[in-house]
GUPANU-95423 format. One line per 3 residues: their letters; for each residue x negated, y, z negated of C-alpha. Coordinates in steps of 0.001 Angstrom, whole numbers, always signed. Example, Ala and Ser with C-alpha at 12.3 -4.5 7.8 and 13.67 -1.06 7.14 Angstrom:
BEGIN
as) -12300:-4500:-7800 ~ -13670:-1060:-7140
***
This chain:
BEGIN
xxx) +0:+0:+0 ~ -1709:+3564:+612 ~ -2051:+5562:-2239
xxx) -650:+8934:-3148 ~ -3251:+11606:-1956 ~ -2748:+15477:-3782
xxx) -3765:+18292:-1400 ~ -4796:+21086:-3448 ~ -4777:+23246:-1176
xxx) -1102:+23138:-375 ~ +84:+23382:-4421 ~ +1185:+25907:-6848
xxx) +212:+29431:-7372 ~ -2583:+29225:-4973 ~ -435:+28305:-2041
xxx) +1626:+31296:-3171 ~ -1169:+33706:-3260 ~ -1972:+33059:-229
xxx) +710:+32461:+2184 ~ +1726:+36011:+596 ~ -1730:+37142:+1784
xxx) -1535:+35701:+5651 ~ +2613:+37073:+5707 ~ +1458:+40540:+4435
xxx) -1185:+40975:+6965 ~ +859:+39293:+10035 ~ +3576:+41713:+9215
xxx) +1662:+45127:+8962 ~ +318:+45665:+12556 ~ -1688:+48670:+11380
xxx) -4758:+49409:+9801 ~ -2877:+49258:+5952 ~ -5132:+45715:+5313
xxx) -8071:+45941:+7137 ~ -10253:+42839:+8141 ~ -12448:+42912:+5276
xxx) -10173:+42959:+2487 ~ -8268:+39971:+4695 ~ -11758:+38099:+4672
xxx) -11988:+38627:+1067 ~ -9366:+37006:-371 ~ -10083:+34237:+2241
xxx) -13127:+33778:+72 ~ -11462:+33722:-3072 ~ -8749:+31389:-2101
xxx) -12365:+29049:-562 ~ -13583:+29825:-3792 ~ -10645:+28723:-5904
xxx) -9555:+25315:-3635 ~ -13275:+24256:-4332 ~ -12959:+24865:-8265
xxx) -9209:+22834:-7428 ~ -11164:+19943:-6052 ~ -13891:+19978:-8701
xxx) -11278:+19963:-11557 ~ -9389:+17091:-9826 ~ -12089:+14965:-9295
xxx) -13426:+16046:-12960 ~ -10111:+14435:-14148 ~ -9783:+11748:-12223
xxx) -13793:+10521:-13567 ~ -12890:+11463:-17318 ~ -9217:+9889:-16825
xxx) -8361:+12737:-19400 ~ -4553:+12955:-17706 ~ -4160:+9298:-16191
xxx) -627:+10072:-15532 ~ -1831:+12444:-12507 ~ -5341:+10737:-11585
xxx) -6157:+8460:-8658 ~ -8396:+5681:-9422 ~ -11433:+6381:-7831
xxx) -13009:+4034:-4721 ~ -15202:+994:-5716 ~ -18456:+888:-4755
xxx) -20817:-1912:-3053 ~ -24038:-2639:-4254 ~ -25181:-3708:-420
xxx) -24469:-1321:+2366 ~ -22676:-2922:+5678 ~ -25192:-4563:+8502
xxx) -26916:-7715:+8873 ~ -28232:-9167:+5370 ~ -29600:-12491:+4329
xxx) -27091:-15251:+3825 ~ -25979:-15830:+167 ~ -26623:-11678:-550
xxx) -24809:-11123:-3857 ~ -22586:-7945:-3347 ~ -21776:-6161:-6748
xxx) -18479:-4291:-6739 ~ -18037:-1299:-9434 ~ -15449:+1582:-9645
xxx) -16450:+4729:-11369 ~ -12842:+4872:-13142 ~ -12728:+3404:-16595
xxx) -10723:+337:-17197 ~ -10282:-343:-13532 ~ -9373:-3822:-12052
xxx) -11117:-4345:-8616 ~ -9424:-7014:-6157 ~ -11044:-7626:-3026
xxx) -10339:-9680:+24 ~ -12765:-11413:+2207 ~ -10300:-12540:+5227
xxx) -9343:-9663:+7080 ~ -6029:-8719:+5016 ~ -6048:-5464:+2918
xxx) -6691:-6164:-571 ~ -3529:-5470:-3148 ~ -3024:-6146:-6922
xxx) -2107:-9949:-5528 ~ -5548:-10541:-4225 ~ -8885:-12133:-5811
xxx) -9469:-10148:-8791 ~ -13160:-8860:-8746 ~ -14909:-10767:-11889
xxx) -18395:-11097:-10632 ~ -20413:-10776:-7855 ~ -19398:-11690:-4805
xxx) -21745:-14293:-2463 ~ -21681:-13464:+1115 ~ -22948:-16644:+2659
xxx) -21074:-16272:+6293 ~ -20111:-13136:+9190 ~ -17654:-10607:+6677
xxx) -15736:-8255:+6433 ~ -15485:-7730:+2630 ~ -12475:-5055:+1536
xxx) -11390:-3780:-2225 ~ -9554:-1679:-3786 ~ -9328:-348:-7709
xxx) -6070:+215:-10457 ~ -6291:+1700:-13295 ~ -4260:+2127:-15913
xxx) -1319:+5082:-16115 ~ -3225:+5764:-12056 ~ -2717:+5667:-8610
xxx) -4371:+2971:-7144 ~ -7901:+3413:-4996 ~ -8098:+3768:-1197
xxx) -9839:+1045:+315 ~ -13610:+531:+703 ~ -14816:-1885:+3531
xxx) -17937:-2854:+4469 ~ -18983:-5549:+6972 ~ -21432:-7944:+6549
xxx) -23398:-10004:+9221 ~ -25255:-12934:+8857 ~ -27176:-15429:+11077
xxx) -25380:-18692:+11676 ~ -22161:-19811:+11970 ~ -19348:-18180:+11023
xxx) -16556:-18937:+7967 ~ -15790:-22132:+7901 ~ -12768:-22626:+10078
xxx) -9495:-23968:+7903 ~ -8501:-27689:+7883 ~ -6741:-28978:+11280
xxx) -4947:-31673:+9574 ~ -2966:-31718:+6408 ~ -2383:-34904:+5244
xxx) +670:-35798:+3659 ~ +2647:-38858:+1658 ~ +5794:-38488:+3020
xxx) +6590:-35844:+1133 ~ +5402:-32511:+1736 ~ +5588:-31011:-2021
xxx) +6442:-27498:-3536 ~ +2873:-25311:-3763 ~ +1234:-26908:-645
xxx) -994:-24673:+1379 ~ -207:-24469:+4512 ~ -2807:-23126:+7044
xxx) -998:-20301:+9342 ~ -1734:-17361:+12030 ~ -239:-14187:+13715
xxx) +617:-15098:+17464 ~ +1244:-11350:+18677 ~ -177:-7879:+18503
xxx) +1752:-5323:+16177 ~ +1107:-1580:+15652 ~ +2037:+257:+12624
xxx) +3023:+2798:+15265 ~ +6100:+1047:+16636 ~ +7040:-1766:+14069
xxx) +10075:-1681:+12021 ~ +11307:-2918:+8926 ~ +13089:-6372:+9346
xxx) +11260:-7026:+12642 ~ +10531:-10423:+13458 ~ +6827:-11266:+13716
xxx) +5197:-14189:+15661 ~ +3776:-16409:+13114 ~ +2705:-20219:+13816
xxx) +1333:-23010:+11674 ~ -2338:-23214:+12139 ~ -2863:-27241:+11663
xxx) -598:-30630:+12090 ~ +858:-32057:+9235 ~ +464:-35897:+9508
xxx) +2505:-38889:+7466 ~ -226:-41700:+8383 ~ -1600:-41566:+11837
xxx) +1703:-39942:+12579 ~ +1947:-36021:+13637 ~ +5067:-34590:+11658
xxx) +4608:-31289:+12584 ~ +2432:-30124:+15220 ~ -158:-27058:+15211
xxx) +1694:-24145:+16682 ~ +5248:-24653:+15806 ~ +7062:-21487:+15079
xxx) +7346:-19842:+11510 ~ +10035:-17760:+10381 ~ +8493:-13944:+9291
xxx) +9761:-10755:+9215 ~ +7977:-7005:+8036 ~ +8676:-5542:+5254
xxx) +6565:-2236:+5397 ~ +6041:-471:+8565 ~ +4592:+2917:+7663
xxx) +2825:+4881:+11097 ~ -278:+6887:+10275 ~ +6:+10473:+8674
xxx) -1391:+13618:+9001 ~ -3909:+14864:+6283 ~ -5878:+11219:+7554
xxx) -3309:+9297:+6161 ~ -3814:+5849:+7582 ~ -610:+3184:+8937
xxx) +83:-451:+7409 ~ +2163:-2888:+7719 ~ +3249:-5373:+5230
xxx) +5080:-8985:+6398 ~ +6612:-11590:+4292 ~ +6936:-15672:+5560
xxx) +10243:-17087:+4886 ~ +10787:-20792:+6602 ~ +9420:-23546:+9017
xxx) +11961:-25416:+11119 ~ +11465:-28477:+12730 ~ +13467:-31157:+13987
xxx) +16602:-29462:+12069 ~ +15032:-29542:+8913 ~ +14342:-26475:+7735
xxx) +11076:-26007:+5268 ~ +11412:-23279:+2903 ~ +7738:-21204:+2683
xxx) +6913:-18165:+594 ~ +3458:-16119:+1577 ~ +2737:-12845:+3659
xxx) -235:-10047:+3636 ~ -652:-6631:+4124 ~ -3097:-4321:+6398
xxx) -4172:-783:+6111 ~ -5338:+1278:+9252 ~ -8396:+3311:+8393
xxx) -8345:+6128:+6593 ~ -9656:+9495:+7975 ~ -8685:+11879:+4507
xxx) -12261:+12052:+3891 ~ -12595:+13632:+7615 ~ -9878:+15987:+7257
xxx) -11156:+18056:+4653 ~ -14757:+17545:+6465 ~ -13472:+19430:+9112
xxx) -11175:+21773:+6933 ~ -14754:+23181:+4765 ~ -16627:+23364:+8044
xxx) -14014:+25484:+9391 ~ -15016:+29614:+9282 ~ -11833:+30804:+10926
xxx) -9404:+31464:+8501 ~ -7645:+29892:+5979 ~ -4453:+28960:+7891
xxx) -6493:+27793:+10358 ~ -8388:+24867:+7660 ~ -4627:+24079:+6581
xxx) -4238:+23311:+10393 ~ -7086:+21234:+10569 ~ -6422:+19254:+7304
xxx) -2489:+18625:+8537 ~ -3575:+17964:+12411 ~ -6041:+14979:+10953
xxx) -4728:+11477:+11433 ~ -5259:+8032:+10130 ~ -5907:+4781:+11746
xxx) -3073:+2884:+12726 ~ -2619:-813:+11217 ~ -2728:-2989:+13892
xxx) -1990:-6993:+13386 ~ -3744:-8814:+16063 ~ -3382:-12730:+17263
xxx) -5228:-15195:+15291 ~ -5500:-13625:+11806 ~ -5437:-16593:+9492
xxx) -3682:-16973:+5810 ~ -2173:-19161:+4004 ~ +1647:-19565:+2578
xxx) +3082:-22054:-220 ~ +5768:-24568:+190 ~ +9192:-23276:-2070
xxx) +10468:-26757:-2744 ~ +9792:-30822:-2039 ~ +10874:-31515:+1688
xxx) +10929:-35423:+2898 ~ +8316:-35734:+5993 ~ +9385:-39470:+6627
xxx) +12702:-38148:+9346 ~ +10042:-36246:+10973 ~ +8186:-39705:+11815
xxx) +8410:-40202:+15512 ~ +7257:-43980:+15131 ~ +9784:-44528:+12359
x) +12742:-47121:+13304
***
């Protein structure tokens, strides 16, 4: 989920000040506010968003009003490229008593992921994500880094799940996106192309072959922003059906586009126009759209006991 991000610039008394400033000056075409005294208080309003974002920061560190803070980004002790397989990445967040989760698969990290309790052994090609939640705070943005390392890549997930003839309630089952989807253009209640990602064998029997259709819909569809706020999409797994029987399944994940807040502001301070002109900036900057792409790989759980032995094409 993307986390709440306060603009300073756009709050309070400041905002006030200033929009009270630029409306003065638009509105008296003669020489009653001259340019300097215009540029001046373009200085002080600099001057005071800078001591805004100093204070904010200040109390998101200190967590001295956790009710209003955002918990800051966690940190990786290795930086992204190619390292040495079996690198141990340490993963700290600045915020006190934040909980780190982190996801290793593609997926955006939420509070359902791995929890962070040690560091983390990179032993295969990576892309390691986490985020950070504090208490009484908004949770972290995400921090990503990509790791690449000689030899083959992650293990790919079993082909064949072997079953008794029953397949039983909390089973893994291996499964991937079929079909591109955009945070730009997906809706809530969609359908998305999921299939099972391995046969399910009774015996020497295949019950349920590799690529048969899953039941999944989305349940967050949020475009990018302005201010670099960055798309996701969120999609939940509901059922397998095969044969008319009909195999309840519980699972989904989430992805976050990329986030480009840090650029907005970037561009916003190098900006020597004028003040309304930074606002511009800050509001005209985009995030990353989310985009789900075929052949992402995770796993969902089977709701309830389903009899495999119907399924049995050699059964009499």
């Amino acid at each position: 989920m993307r986390a709440v991000f306060y603009v300073a610039v756009l709050s309070g008394a400041s905002l006030m000040t200033v929009l009270g400033s630029v409306s003065a000056y638009c509105q008296d075409g003669s020489a009653a506010q001259s340019m300097r005294d215009f540029e001046k208080t373009e200085r002080q309003q600099d001057e005071t968003l800078r001591q805004q974002n100093e204070n904010q920061q200040q109390m998101a560190q200190q967590n001295s009003d956790p009710a209003m803070g955002i918990t800051a980004q966690p940190k990786f002790s290795v930086k992204q490229g190619k390292i040495q397989p079996g690198t141990m990445v340490h993963v700290t967040c600045p915020t006190h008593y934040a909980v780190i989760y982190y996801t290793t698969n593609g997926w955006s990290p939420t509070t359902s992921s791995r929890r962070y309790t040690g560091p983390i052994p990179i032993t295969a090609t990576t892309t390691l994500q986490a985020i950070a939640q504090a208490p009484k705070m908004t949770q972290s943005s995400i921090t990503q880094a990509s790791y690449k390392v000689n030899g083959p890549a992650t293990p790919v997930l079993p082909l064949v799940l072997a079953a008794d003839g029953v397949l039983h309630a909390k089973t893994r089952l291996h499964l991937a996106t079929n079909s591109t989807v955009s945070s730009k253009t997906a809706e809530v209640g969609d359908k998305l192309d999921i299939v099972l990602d391995q046969d399910v064998k009774v015996g020497d029997a295949v019950v349920i072959a590799k690529g048969t259709a899953v039941d999944a819909t989305i349940a967050i569809a949020d475009p990018a922003g302005t201010v670099g706020e960055p798309g996701d999409i969120a999609f939940e797994v509901h059922s397998l059906a095969v044969r008319g029987i009909q195999i309840p399944i519980k699972g989904g994940e989430s992805l976050e586009g990329i986030s480009h807040q840090k650029r907005a502001f970037i561009t916003a301070a190098a900006l020597t126009v004028t003040f309304v002109g930074a606002v511009a900036a800050v509001m005209m900057t985009h995030g990353g759209q989310a985009e789900i792409k075929p052949g992402m790989k995770f796993t969902g759980a089977v709701v309830a006991d389903t009899p495999l032995l119907a399924l049995n094409p050699d059964r009499r």
